[in-house]
LUMDRENLO-638540 format. One record per atom (N, C-alpha, C, CB): residue number from 1; residue in three letters; atom name; x, y, z. Coordinates in nm, 3 decimals. Each point is the difference from the previous one (the first is absolute). Glycine has a CB too. Layout:
N
PT   k   r  a      c1      c2      c3
PT NUM ALA CA       X       Y       Z
...
***
This chain:
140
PT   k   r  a      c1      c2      c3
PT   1 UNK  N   0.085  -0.118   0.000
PT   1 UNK CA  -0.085   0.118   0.000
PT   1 UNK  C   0.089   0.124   0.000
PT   1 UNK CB  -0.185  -0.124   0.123
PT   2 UNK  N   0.150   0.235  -0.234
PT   2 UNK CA   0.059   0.130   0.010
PT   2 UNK  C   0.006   0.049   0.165
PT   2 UNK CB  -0.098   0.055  -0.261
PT   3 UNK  N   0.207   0.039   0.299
PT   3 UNK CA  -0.005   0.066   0.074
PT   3 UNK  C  -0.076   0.157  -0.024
PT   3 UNK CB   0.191  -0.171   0.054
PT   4 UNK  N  -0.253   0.248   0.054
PT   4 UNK CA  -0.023   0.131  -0.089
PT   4 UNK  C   0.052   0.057  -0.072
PT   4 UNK CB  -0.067   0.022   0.106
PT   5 UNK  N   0.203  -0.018  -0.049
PT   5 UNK CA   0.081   0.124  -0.076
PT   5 UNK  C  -0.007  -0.046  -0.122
PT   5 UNK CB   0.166   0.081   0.160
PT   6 UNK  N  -0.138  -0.237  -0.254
PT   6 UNK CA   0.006  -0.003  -0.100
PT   6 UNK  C  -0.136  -0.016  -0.088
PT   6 UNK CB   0.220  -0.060   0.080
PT   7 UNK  N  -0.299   0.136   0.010
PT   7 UNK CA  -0.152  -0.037  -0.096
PT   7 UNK  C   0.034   0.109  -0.096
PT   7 UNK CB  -0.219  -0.086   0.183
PT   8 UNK  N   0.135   0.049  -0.338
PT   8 UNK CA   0.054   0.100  -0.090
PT   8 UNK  C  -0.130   0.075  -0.006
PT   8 UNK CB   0.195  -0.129  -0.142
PT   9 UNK  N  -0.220   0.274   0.146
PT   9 UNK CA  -0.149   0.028  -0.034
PT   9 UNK  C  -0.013   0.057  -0.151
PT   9 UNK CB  -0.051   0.057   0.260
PT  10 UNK  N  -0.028  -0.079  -0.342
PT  10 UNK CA  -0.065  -0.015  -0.143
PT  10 UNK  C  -0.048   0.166   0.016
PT  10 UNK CB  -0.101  -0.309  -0.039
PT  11 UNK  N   0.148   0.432  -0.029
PT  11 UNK CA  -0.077   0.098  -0.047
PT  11 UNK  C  -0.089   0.032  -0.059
PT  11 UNK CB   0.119   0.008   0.029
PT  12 UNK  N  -0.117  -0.085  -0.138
PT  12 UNK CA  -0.083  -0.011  -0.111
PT  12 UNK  C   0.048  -0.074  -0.123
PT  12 UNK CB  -0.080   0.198   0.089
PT  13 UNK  N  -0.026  -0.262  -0.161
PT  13 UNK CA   0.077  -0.043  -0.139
PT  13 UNK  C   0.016   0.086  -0.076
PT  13 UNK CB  -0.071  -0.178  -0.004
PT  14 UNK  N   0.193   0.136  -0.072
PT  14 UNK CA   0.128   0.130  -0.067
PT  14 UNK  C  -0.046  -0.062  -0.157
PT  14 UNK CB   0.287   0.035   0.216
PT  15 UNK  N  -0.323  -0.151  -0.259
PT  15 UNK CA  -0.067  -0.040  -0.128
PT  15 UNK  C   0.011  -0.089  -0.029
PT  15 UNK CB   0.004   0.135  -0.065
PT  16 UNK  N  -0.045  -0.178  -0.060
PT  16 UNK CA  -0.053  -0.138  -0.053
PT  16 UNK  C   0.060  -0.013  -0.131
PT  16 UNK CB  -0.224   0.002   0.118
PT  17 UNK  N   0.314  -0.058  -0.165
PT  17 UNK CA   0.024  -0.001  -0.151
PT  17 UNK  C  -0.047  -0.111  -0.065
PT  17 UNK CB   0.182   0.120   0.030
PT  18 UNK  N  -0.220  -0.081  -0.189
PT  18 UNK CA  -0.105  -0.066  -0.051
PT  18 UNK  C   0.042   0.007  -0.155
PT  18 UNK CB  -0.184   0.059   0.199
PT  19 UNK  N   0.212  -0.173  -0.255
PT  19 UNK CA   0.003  -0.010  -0.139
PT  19 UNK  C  -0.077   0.059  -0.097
PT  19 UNK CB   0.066  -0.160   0.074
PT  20 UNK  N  -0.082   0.265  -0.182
PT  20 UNK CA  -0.065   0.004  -0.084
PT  20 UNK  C   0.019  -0.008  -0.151
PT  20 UNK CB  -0.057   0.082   0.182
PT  21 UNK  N  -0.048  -0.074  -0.279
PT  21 UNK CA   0.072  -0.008  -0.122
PT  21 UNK  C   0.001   0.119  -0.010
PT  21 UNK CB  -0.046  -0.192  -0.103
PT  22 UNK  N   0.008   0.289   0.082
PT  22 UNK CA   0.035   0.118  -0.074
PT  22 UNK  C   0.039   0.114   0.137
PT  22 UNK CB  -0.182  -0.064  -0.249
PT  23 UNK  N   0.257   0.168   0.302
PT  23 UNK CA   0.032   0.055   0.085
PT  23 UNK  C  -0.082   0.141  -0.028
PT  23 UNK CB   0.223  -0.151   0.038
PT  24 UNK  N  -0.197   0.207  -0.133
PT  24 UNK CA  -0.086   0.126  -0.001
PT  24 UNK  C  -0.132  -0.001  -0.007
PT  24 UNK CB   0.159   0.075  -0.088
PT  25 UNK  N  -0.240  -0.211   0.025
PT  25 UNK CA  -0.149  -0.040   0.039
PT  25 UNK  C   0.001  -0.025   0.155
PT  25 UNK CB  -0.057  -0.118  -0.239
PT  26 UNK  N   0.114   0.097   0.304
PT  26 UNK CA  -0.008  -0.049   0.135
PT  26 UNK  C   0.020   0.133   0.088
PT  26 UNK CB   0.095  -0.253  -0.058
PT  27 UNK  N  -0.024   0.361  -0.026
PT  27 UNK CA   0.033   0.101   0.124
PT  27 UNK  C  -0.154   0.079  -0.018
PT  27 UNK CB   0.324   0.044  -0.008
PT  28 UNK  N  -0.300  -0.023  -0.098
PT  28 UNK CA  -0.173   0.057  -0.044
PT  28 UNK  C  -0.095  -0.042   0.102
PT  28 UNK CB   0.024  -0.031  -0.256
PT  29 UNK  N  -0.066  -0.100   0.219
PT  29 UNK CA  -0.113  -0.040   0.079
PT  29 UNK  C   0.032   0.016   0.176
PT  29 UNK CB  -0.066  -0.179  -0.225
PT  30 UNK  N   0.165   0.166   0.262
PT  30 UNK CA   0.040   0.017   0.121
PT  30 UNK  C   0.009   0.194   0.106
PT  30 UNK CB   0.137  -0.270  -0.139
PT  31 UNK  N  -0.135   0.299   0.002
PT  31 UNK CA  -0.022   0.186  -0.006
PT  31 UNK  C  -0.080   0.045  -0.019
PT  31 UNK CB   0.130   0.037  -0.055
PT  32 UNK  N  -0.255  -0.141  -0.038
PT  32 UNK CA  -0.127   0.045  -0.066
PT  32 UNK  C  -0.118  -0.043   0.133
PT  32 UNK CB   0.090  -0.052  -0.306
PT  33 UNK  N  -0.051  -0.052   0.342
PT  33 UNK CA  -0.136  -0.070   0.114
PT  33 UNK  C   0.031   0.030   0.128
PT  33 UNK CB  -0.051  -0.209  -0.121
PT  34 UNK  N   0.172   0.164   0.151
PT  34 UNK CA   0.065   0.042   0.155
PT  34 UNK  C   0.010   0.109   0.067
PT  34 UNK CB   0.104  -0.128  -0.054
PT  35 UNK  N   0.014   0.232  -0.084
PT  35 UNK CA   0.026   0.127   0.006
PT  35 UNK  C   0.120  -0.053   0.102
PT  35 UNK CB  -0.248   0.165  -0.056
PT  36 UNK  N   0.342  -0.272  -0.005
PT  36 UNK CA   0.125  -0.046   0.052
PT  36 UNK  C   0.114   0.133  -0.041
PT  36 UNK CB  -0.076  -0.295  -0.034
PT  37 UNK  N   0.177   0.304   0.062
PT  37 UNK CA   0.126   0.106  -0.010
PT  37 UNK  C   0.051  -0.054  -0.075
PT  37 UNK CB   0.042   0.090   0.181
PT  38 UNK  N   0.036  -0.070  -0.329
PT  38 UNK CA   0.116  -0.095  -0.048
PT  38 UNK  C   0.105   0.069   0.056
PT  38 UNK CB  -0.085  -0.093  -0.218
PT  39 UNK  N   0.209  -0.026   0.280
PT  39 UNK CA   0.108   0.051  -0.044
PT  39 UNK  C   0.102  -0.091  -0.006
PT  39 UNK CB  -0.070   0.193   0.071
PT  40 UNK  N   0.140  -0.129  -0.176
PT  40 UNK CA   0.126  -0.114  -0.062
PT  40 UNK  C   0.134   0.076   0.016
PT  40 UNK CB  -0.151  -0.122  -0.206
PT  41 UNK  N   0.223   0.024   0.286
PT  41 UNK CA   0.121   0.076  -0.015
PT  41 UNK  C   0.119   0.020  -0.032
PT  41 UNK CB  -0.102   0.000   0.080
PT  42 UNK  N   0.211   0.058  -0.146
PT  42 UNK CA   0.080   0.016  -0.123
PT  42 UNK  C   0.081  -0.109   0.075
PT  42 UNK CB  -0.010   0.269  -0.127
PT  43 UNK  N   0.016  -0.287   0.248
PT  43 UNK CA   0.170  -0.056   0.004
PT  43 UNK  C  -0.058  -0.216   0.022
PT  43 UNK CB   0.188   0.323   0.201
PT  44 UNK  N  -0.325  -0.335  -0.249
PT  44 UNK CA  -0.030  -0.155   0.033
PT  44 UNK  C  -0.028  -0.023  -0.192
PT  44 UNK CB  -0.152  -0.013   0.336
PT  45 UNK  N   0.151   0.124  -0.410
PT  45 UNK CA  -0.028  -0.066  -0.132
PT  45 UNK  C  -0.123   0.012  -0.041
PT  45 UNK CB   0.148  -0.143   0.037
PT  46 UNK  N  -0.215   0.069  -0.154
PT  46 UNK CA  -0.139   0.027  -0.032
PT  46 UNK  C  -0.083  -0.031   0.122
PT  46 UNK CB   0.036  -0.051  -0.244
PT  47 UNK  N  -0.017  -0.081   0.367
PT  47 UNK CA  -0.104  -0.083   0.055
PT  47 UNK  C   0.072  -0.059   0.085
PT  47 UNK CB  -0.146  -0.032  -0.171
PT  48 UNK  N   0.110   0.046   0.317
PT  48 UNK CA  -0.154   0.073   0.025
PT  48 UNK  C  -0.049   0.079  -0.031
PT  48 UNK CB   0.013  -0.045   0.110
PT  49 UNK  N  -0.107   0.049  -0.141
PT  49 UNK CA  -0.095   0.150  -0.003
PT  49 UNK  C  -0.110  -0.013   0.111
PT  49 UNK CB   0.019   0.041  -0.278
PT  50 UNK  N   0.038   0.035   0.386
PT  50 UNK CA  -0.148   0.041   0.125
PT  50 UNK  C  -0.083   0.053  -0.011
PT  50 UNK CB   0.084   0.011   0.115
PT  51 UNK  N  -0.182  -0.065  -0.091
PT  51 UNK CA  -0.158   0.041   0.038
PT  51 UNK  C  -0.047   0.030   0.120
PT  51 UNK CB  -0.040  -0.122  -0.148
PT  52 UNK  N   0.085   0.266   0.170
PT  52 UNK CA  -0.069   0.037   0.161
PT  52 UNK  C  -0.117   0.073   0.074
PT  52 UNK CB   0.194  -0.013  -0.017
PT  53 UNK  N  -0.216  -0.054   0.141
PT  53 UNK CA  -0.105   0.116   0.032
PT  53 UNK  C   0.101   0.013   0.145
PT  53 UNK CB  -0.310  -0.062  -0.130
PT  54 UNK  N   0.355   0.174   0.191
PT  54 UNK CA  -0.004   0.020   0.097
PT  54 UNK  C   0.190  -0.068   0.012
PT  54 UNK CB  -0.336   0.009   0.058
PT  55 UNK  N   0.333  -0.066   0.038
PT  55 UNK CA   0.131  -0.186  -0.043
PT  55 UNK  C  -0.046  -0.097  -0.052
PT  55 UNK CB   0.113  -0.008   0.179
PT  56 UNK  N  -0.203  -0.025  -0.179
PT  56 UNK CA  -0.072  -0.137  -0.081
PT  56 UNK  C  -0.013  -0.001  -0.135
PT  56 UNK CB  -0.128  -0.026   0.172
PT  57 UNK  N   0.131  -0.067  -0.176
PT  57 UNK CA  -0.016  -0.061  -0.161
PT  57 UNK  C   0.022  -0.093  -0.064
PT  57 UNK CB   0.022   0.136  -0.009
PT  58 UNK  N   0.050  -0.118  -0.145
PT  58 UNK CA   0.069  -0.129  -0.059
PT  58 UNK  C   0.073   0.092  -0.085
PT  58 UNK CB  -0.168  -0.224   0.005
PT  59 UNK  N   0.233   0.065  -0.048
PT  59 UNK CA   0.162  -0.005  -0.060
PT  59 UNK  C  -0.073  -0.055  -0.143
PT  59 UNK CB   0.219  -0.080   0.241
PT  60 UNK  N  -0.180   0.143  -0.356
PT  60 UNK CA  -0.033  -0.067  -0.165
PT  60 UNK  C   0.129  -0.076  -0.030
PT  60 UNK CB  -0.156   0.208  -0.112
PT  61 UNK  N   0.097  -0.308   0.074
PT  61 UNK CA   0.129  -0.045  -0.108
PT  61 UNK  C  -0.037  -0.083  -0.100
PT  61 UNK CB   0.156   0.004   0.165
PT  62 UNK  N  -0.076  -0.005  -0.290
PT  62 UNK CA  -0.035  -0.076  -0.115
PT  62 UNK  C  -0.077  -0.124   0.006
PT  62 UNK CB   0.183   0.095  -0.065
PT  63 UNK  N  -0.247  -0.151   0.051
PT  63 UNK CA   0.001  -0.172  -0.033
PT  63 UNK  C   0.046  -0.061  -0.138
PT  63 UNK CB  -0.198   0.004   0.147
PT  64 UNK  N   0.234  -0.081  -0.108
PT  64 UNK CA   0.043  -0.065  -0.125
PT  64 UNK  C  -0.123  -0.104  -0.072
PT  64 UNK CB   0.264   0.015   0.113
PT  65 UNK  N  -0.331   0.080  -0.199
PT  65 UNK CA  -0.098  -0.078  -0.024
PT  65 UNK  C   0.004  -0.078  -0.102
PT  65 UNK CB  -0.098   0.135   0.097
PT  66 UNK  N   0.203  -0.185  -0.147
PT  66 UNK CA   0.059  -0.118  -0.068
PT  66 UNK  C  -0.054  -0.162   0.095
PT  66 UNK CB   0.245   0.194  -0.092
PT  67 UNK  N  -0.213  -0.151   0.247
PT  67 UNK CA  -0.018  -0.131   0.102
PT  67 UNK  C  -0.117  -0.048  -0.026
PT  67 UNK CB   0.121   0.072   0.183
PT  68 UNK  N  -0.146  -0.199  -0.148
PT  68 UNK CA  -0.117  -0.068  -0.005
PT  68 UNK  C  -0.072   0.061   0.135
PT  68 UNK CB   0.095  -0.228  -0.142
PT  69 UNK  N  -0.273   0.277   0.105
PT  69 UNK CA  -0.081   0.081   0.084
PT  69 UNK  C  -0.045  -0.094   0.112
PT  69 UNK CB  -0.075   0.160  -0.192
PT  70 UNK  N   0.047  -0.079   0.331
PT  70 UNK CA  -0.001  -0.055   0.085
PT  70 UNK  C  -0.185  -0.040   0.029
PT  70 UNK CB   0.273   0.121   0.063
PT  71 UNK  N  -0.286  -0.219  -0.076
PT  71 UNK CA  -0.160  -0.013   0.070
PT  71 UNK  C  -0.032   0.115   0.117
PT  71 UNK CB   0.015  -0.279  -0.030
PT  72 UNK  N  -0.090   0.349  -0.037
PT  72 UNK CA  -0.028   0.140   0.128
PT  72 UNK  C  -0.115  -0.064   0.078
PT  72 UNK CB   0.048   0.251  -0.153
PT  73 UNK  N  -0.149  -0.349   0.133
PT  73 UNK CA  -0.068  -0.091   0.106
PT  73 UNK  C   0.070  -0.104   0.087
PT  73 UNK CB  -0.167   0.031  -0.151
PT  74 UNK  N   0.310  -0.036   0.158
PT  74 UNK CA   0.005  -0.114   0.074
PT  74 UNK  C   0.047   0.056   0.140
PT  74 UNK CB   0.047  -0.167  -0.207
PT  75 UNK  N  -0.081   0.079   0.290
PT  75 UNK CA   0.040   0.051   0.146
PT  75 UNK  C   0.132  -0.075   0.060
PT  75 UNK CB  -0.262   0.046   0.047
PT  76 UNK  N   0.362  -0.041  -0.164
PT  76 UNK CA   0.128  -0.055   0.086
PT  76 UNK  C   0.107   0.105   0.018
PT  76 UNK CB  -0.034  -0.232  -0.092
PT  77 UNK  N   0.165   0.248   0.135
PT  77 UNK CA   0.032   0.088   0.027
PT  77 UNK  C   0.058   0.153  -0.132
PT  77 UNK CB   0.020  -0.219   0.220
PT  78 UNK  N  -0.116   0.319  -0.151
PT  78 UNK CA   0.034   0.110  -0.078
PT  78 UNK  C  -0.065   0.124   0.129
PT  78 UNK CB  -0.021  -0.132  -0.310
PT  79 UNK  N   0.020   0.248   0.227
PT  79 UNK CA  -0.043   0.111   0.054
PT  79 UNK  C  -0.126   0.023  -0.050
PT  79 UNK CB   0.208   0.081   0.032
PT  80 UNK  N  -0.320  -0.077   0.112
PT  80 UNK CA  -0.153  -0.032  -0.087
PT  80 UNK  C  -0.081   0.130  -0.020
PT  80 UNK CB  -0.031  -0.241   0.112
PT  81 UNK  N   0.068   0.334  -0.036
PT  81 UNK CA  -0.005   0.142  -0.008
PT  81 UNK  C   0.072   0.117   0.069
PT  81 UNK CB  -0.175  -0.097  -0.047
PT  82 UNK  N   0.191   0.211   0.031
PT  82 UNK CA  -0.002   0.091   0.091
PT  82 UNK  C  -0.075   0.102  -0.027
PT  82 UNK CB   0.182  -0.067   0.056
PT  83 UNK  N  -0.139   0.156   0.091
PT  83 UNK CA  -0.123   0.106   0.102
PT  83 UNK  C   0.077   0.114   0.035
PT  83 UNK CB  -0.143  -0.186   0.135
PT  84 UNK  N   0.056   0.261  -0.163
PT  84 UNK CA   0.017   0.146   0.059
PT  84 UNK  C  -0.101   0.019   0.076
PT  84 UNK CB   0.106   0.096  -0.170
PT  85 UNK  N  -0.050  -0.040   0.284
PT  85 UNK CA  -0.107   0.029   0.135
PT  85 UNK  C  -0.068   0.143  -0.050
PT  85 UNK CB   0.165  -0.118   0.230
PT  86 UNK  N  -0.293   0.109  -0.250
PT  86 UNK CA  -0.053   0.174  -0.001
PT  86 UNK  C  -0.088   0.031   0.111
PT  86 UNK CB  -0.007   0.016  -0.251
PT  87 UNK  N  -0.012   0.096   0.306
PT  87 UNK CA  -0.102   0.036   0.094
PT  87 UNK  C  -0.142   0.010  -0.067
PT  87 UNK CB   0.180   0.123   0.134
PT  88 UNK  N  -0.303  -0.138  -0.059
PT  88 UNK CA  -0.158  -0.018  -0.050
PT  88 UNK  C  -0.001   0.110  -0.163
PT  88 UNK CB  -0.136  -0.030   0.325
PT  89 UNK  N   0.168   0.132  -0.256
PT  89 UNK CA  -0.019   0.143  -0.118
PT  89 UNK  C   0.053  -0.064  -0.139
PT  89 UNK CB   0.067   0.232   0.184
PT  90 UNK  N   0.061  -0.250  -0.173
PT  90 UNK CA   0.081  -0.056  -0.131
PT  90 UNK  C  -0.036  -0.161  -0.006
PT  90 UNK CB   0.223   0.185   0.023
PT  91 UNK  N  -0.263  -0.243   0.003
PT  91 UNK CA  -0.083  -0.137  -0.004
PT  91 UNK  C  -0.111   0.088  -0.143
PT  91 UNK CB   0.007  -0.147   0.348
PT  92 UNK  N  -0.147   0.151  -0.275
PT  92 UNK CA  -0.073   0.081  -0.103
PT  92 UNK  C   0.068   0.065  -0.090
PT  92 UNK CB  -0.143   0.026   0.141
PT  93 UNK  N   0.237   0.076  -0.121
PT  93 UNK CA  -0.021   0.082  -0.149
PT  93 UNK  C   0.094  -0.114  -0.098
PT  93 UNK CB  -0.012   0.316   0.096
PT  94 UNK  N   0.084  -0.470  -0.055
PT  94 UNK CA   0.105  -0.044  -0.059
PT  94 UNK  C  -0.173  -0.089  -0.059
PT  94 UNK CB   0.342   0.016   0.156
PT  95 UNK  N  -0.436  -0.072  -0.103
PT  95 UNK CA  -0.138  -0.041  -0.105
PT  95 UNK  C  -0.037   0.054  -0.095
PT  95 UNK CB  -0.076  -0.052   0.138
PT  96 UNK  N   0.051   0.185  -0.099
PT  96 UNK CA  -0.052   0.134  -0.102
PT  96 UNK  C   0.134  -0.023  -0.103
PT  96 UNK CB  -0.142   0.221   0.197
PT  97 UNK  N   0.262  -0.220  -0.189
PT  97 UNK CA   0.097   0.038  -0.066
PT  97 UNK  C   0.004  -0.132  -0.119
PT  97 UNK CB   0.127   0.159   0.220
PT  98 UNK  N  -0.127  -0.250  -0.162
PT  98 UNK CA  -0.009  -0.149  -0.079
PT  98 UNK  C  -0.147  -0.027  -0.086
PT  98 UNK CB   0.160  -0.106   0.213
PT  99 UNK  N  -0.238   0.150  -0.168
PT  99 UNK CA  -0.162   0.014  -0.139
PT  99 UNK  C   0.027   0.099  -0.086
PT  99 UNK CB  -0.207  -0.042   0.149
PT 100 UNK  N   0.281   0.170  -0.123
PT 100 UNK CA  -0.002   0.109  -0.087
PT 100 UNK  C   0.078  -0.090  -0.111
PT 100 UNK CB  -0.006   0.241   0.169
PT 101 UNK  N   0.105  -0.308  -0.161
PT 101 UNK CA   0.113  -0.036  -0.067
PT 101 UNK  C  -0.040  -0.120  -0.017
PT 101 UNK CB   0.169   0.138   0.076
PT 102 UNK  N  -0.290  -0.184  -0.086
PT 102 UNK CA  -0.023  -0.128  -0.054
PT 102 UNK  C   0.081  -0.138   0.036
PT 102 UNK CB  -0.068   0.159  -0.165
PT 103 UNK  N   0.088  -0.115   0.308
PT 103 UNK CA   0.059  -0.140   0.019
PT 103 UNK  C  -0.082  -0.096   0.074
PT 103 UNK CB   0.210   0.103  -0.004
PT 104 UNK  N  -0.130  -0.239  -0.018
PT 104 UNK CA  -0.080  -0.111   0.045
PT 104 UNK  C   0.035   0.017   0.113
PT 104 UNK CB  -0.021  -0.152  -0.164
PT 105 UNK  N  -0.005   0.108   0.283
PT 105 UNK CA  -0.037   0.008   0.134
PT 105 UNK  C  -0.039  -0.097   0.092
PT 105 UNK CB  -0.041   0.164  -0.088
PT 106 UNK  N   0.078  -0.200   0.224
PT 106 UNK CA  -0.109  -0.054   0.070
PT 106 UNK  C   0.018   0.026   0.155
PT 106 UNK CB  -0.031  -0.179  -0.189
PT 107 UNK  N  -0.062   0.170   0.270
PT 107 UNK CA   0.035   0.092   0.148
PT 107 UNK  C  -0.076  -0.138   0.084
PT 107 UNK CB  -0.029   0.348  -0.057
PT 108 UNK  N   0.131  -0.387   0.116
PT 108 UNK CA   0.019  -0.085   0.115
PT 108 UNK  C   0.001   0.060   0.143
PT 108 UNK CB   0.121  -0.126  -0.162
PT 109 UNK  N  -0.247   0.079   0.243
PT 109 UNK CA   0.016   0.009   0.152
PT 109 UNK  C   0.081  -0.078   0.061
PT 109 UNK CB  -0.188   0.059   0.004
PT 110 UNK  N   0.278  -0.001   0.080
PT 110 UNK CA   0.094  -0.137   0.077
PT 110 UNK  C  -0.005   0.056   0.137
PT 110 UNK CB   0.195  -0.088  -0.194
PT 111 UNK  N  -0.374   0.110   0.214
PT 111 UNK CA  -0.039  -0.035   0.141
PT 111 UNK  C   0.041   0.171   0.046
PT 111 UNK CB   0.063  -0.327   0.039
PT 112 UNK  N   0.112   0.329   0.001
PT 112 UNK CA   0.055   0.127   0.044
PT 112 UNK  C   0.054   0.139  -0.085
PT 112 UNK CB   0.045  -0.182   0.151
PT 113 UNK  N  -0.054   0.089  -0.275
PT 113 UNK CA   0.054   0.059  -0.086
PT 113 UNK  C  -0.091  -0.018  -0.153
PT 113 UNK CB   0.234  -0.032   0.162
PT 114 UNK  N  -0.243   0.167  -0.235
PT 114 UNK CA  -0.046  -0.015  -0.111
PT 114 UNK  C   0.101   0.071  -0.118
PT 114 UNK CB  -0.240  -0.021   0.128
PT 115 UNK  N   0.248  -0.127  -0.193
PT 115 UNK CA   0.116   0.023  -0.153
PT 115 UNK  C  -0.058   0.013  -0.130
PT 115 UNK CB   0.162  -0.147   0.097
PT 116 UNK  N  -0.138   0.210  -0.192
PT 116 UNK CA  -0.025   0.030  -0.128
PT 116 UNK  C   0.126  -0.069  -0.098
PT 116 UNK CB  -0.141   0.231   0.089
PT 117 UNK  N   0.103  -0.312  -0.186
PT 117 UNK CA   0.122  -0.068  -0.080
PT 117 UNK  C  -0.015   0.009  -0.119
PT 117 UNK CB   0.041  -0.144   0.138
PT 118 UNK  N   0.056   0.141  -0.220
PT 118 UNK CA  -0.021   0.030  -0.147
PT 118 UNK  C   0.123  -0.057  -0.064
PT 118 UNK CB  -0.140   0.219   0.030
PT 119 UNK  N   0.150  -0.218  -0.135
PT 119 UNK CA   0.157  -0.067  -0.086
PT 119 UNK  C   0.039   0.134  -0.070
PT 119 UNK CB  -0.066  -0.289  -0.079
PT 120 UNK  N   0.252   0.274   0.125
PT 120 UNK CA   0.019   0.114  -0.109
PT 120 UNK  C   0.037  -0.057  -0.156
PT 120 UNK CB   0.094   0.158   0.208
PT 121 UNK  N  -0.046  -0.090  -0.234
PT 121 UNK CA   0.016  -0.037  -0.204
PT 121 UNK  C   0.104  -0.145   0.007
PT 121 UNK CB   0.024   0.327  -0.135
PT 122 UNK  N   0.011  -0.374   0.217
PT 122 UNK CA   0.073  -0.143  -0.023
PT 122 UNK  C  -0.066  -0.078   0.130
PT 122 UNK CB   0.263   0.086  -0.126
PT 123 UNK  N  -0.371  -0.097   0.104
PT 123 UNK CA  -0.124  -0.067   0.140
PT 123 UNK  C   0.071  -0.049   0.119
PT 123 UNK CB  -0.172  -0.106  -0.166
PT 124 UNK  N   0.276   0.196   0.231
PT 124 UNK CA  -0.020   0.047   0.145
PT 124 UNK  C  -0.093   0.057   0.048
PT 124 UNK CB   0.168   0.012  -0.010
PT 125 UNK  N  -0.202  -0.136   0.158
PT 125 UNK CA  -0.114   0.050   0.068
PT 125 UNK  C   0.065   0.100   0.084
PT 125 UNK CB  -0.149  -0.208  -0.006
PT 126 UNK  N   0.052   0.363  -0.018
PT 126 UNK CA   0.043   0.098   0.062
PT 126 UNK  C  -0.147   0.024   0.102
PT 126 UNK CB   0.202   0.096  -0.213
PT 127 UNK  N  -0.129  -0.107   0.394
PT 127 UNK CA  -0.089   0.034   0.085
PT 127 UNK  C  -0.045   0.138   0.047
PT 127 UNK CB   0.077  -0.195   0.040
PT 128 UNK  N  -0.126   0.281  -0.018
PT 128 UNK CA  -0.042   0.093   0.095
PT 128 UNK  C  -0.092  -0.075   0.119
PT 128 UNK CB   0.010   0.190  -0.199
PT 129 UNK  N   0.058  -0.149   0.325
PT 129 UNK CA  -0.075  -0.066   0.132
PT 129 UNK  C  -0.027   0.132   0.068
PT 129 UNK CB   0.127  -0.251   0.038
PT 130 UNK  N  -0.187   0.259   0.076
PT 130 UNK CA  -0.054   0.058   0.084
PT 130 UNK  C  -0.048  -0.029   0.108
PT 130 UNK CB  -0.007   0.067  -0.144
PT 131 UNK  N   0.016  -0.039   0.272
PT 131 UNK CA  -0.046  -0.038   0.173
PT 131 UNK  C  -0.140   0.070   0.001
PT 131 UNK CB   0.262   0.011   0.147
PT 132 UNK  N  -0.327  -0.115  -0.124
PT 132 UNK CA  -0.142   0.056   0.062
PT 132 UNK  C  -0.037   0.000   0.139
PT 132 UNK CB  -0.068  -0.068  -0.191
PT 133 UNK  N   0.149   0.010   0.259
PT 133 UNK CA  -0.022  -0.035   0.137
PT 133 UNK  C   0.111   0.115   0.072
PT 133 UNK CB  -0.077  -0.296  -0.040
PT 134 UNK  N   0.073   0.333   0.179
PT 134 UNK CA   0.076   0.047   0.074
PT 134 UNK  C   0.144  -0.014   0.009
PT 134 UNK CB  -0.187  -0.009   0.074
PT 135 UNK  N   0.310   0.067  -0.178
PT 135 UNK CA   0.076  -0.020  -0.022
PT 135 UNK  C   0.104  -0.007   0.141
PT 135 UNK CB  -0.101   0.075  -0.237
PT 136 UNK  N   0.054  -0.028   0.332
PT 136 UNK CA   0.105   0.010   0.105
PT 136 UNK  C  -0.024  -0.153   0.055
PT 136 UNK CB  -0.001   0.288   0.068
PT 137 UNK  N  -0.108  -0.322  -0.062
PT 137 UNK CA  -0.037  -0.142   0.070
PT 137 UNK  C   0.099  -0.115  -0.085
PT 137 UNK CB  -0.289   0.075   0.064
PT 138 UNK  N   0.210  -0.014  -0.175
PT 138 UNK CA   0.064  -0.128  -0.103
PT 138 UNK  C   0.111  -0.052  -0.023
PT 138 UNK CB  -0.121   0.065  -0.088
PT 139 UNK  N   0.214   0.059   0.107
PT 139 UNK CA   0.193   0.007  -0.001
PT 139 UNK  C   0.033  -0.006   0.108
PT 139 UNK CB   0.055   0.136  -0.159
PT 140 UNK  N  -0.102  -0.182   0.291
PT 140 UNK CA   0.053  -0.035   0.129
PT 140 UNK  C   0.074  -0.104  -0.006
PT 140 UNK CB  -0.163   0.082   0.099
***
């Protein structure tokens, strides 16, 4: 068992990197729906290219879509989605924001939490979540 001193504490997640085929379709949609930050920077080369809100985000990088495609239904090991935490306000206007723009959609209760999911342009499931319950209770 850790001792205290060496417990490590987690700030926040710093990002998620994620294969795509095309990078400037991906920053788009990531700038167009999210209203993610790009930034790329001179001394790492074309890629990564970050997608931020705030510190969070993701990392772009090429795929090699030469590889044989991965079954996106199977449940063995991969990355099955990720989440951005929004508060109630930006919950709603991120619904409103996803019908204007004709996207497909679907909003899951998980009891404490209510998520909105959608695929971006290379069908990553992209989450928006939200706390409905008493957040101080809940993070005890």
């Amino acid at each position: 068992m850790a001792e205290a001193n060496e417990k490590i504490e987690i700030e926040f997640l710093d990002h998620v990197a994620i294969r795509v085929a095309n990078i400037d379709v991906s920053v788009h949609w990531y700038e167009k729906v999210l209203g993610l930050k790009k930034y790329q920077l001179p001394e790492w080369g074309e890629f990564p290219v970050f997608m931020l809100a705030n510190k969070s985000g993701i990392a772009l990088f090429p795929a090699n879509t030469s590889d044989k495609e991965i079954d996106l239904k199977s449940r063995n090991v991969k990355i099955d989605h990720f989440a951005f935490n929004v508060n109630n306000e930006n919950f709603e206007k991120a619904k409103k924001r996803y019908a204007k723009l004709n996207l497909d959609f679907n909003i899951q209760d998980h009891h404490y939490f209510l998520s909105i999911y959608t695929k971006d342009p290379d069908n990553h499931t992209v989450e928006l979540t939200t706390i409905v319950v008493d957040e101080d209770k809940f993070y005890k």
